[in-house]
N, CA, C and O atoms as CSV, one atom per row, in Angstrom:
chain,resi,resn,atom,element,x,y,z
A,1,UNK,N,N,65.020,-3.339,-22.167
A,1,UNK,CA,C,65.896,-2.703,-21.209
A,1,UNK,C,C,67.275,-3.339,-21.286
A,1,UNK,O,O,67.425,-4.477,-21.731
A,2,UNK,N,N,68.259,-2.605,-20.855
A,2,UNK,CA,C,69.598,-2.923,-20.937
A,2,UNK,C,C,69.641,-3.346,-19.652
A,2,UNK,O,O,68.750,-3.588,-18.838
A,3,UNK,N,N,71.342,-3.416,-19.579
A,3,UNK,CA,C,71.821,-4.214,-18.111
A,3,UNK,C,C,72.043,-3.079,-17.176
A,3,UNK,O,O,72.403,-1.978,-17.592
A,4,UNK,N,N,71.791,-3.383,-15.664
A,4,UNK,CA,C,71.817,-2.177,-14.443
A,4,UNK,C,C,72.262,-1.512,-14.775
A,4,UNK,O,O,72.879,-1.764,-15.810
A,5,UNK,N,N,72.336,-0.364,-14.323
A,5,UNK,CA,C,73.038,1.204,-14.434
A,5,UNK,C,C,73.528,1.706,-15.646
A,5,UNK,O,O,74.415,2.469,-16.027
A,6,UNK,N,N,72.419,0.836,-16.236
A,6,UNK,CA,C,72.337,2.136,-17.947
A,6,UNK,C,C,71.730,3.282,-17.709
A,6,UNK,O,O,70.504,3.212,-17.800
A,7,UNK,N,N,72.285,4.593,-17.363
A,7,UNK,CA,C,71.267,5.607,-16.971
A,7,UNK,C,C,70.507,6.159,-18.105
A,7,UNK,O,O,69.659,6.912,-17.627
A,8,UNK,N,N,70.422,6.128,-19.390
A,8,UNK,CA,C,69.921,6.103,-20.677
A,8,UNK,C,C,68.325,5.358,-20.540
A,8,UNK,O,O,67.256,5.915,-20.787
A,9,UNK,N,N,68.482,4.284,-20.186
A,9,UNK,CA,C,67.001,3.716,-19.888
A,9,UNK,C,C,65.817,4.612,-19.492
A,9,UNK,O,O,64.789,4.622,-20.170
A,10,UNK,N,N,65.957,5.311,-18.466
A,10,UNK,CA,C,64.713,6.149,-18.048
A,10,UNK,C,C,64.980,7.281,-18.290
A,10,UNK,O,O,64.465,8.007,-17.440
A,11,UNK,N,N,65.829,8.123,-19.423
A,11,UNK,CA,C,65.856,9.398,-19.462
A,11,UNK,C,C,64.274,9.903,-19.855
A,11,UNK,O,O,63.669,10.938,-19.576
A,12,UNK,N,N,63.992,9.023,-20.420
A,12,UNK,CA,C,62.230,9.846,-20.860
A,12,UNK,C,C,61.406,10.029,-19.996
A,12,UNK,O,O,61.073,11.212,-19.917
A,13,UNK,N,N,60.812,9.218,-19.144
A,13,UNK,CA,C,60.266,9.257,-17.737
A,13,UNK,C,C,60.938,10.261,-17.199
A,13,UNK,O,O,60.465,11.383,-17.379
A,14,UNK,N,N,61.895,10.162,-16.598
A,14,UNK,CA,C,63.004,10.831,-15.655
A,14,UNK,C,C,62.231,12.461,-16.102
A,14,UNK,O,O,61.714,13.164,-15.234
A,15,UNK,N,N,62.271,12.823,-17.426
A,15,UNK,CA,C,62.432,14.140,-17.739
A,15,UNK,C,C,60.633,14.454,-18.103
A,15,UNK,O,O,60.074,15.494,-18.452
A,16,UNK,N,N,60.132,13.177,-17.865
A,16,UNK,CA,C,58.612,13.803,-17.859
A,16,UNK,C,C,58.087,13.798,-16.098
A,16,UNK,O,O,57.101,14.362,-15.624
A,17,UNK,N,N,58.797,13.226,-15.611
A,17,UNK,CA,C,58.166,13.364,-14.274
A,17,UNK,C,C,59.187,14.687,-13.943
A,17,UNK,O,O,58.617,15.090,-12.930
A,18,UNK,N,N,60.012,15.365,-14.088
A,18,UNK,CA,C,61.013,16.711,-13.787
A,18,UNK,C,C,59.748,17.930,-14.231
A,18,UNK,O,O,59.312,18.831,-13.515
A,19,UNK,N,N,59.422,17.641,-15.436
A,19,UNK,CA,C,58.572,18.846,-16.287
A,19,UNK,C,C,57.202,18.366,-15.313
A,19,UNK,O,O,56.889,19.357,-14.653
A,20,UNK,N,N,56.513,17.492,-15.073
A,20,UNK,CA,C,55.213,17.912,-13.856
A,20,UNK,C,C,55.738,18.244,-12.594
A,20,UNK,O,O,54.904,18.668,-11.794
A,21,UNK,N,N,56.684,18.178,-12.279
A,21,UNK,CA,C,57.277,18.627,-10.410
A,21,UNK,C,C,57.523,20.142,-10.614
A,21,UNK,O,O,57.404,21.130,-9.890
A,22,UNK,N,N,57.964,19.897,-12.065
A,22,UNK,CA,C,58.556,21.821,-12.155
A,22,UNK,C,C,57.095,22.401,-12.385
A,22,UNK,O,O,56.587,23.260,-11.665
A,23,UNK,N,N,56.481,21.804,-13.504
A,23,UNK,CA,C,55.132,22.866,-13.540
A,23,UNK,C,C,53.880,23.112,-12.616
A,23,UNK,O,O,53.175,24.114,-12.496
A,24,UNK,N,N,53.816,21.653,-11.885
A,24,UNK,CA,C,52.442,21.036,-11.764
A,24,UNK,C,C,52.356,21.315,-10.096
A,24,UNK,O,O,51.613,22.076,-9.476
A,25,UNK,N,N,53.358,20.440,-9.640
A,25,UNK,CA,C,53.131,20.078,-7.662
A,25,UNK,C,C,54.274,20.571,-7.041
A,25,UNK,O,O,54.615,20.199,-5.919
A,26,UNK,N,N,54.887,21.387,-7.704
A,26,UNK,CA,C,56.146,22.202,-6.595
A,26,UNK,C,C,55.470,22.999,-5.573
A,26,UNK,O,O,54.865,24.056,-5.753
A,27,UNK,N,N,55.666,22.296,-4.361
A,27,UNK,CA,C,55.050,23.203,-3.352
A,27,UNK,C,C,53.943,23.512,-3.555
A,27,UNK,O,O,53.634,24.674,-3.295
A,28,UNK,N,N,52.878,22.548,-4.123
A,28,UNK,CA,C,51.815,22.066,-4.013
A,28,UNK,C,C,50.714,21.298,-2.949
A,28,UNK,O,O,50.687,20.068,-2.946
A,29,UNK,N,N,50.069,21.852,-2.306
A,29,UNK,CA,C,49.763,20.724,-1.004
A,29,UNK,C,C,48.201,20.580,-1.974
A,29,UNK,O,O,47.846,21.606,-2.555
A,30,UNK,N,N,47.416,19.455,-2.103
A,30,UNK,CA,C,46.087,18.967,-2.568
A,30,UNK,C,C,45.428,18.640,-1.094
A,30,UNK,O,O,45.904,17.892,-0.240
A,31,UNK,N,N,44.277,19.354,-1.026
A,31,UNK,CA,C,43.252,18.811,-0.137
A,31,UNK,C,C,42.935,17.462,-0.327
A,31,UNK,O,O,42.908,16.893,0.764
A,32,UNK,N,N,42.765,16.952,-0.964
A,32,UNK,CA,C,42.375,15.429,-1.484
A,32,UNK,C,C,43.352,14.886,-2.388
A,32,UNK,O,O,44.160,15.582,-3.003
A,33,UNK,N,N,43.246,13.306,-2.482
A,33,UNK,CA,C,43.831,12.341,-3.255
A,33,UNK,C,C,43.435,12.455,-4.799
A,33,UNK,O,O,44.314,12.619,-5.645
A,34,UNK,N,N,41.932,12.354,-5.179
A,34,UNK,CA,C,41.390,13.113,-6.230
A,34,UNK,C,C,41.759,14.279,-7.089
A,34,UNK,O,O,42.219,14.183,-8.227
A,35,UNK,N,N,41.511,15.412,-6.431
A,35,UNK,CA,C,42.132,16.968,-6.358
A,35,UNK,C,C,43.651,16.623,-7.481
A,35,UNK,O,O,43.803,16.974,-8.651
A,36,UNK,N,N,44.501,15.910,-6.683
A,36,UNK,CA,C,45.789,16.185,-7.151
A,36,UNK,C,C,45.797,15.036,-8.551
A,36,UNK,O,O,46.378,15.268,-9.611
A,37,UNK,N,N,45.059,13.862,-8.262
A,37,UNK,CA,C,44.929,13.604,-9.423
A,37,UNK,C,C,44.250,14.082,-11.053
A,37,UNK,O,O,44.530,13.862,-12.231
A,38,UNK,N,N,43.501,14.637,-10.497
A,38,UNK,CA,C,42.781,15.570,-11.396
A,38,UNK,C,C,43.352,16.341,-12.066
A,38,UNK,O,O,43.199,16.483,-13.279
A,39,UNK,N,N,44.075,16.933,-11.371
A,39,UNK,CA,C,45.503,18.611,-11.956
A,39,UNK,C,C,46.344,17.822,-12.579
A,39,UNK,O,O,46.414,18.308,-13.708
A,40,UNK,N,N,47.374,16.431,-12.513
A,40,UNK,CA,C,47.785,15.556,-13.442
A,40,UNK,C,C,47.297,15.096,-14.476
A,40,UNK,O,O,48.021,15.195,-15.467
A,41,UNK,N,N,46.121,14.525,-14.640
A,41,UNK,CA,C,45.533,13.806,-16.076
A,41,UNK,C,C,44.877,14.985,-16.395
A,41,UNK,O,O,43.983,14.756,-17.209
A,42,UNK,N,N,44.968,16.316,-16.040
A,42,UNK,CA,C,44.476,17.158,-17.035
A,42,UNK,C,C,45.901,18.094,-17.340
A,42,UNK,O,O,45.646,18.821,-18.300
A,43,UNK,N,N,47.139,18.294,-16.911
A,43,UNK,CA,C,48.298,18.174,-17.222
A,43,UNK,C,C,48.644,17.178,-18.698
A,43,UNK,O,O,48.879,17.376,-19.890
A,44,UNK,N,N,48.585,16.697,-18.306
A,44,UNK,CA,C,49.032,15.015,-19.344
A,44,UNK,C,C,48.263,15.320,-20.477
A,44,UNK,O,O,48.666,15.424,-21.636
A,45,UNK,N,N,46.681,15.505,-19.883
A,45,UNK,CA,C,45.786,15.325,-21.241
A,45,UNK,C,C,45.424,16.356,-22.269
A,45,UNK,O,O,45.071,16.446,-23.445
A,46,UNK,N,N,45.745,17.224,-21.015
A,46,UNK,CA,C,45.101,18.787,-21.852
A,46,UNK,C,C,46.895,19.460,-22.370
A,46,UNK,O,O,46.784,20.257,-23.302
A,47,UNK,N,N,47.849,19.322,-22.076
A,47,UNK,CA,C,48.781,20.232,-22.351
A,47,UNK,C,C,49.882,18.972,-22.753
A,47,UNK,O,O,50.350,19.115,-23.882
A,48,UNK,N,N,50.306,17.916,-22.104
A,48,UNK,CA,C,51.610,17.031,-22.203
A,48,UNK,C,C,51.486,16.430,-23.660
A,48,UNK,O,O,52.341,16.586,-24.532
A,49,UNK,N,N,50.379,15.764,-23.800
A,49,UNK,CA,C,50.141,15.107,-24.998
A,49,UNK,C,C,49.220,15.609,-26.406
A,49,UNK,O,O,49.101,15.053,-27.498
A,50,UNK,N,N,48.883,16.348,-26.104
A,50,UNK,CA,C,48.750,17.205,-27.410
A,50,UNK,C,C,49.459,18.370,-28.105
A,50,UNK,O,O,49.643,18.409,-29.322
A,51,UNK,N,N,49.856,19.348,-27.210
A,51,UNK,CA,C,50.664,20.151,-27.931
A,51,UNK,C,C,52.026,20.509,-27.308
A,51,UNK,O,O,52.463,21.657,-27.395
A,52,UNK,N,N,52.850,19.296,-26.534
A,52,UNK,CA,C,54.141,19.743,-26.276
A,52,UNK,C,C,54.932,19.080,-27.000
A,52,UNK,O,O,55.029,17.863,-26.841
A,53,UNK,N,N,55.668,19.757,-27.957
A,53,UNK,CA,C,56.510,18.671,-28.905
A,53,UNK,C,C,57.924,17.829,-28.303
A,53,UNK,O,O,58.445,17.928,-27.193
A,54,UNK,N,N,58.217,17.195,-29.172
A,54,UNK,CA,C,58.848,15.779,-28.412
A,54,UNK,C,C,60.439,15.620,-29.424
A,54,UNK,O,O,60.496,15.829,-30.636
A,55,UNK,N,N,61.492,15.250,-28.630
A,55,UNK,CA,C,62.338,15.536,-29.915
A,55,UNK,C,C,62.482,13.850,-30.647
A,55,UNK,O,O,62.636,13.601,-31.842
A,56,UNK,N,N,62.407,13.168,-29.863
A,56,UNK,CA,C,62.045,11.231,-30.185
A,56,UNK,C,C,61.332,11.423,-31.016
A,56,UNK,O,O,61.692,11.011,-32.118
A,57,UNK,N,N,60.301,11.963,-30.944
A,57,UNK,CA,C,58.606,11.791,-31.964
A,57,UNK,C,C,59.434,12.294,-33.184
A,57,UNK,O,O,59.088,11.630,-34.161
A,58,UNK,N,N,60.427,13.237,-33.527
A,58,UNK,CA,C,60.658,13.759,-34.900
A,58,UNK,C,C,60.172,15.245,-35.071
A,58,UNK,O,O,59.833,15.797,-36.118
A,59,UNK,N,N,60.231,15.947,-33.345
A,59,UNK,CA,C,59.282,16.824,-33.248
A,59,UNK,C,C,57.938,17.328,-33.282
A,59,UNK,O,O,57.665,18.497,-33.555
A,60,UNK,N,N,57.029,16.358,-32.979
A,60,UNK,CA,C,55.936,16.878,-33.115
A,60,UNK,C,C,55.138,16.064,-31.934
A,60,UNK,O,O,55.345,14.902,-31.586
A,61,UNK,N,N,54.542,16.632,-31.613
A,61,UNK,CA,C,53.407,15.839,-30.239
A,61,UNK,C,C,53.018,14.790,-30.139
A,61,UNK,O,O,52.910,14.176,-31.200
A,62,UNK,N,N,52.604,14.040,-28.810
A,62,UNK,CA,C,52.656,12.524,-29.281
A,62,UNK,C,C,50.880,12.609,-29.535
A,62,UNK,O,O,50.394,11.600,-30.048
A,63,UNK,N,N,50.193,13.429,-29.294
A,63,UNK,CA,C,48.885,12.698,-30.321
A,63,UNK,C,C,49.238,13.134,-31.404
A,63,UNK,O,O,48.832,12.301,-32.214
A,64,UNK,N,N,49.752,13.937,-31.943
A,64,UNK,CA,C,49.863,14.444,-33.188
A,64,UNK,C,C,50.878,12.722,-34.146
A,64,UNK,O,O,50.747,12.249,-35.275
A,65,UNK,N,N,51.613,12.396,-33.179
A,65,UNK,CA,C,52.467,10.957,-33.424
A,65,UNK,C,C,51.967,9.935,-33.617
A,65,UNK,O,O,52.341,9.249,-34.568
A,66,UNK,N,N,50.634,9.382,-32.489
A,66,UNK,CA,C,50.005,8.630,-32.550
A,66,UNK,C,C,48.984,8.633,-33.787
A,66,UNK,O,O,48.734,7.683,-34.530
A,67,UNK,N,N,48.463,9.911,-33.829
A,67,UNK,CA,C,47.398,10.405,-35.121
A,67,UNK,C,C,47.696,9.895,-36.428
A,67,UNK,O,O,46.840,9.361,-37.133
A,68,UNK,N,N,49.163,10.084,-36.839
A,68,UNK,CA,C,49.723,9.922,-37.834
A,68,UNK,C,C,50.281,8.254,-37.824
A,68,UNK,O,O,50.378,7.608,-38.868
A,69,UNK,N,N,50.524,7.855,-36.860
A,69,UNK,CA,C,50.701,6.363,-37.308
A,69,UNK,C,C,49.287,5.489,-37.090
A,69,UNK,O,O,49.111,4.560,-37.877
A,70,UNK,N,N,48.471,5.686,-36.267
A,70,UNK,CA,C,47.246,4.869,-36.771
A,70,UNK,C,C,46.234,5.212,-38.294
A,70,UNK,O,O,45.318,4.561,-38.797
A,71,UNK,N,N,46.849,6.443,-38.680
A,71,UNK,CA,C,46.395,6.889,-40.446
A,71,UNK,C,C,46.818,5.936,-41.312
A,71,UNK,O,O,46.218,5.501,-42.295
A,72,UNK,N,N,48.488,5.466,-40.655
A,72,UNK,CA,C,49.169,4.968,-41.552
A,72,UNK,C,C,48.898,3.594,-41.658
A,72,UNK,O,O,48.841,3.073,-42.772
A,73,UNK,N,N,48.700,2.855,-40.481
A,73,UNK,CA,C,47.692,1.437,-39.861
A,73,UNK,C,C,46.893,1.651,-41.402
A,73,UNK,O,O,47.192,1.415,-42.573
A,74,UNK,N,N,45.833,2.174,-40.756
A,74,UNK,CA,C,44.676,2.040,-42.230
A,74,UNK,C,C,45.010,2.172,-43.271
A,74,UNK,O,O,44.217,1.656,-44.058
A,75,UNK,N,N,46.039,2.744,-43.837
A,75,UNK,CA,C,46.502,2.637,-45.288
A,75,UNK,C,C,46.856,1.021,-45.769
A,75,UNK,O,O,46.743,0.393,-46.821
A,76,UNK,N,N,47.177,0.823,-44.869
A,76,UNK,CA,C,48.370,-0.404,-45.196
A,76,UNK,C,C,47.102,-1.780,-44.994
A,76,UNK,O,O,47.440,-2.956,-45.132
């Protein structure tokens, strides 16, 4: 991390917690604590990290990112 009020620091966060408020819990009320966690890690798991591409990653998804550098682990 850089020094205070680098606003650059959390643009990635910043713009992944924007994309679940916009898709996920806008005017969302959850009966339970559970409930709403549930609709997140299946957000994240089922749609964020497998097939939404990333422009950091080089374009391509971060399991698809991760996939390809632990291939590369075992080569080496």
């Amino acid at each position: 991390m850089s020094r205070a009020g680098n606003c650059h620091d959390n643009a990635v966060a910043e713009s992944f917690f924007a994309t679940i408020k916009k898709r996920i819990i806008k005017r969302k009320i959850y009966s339970t604590r559970e409930d709403a966690k549930a609709e997140i890690f299946n957000f994240i798991e089922m749609f964020y990290n497998p097939k939404k591409r990333h422009s950091h990653t080089g374009g391509v998804s971060p399991a698809k990112f991760e996939e390809a550098y632990y291939s590369e682990l075992k080569t080496v």
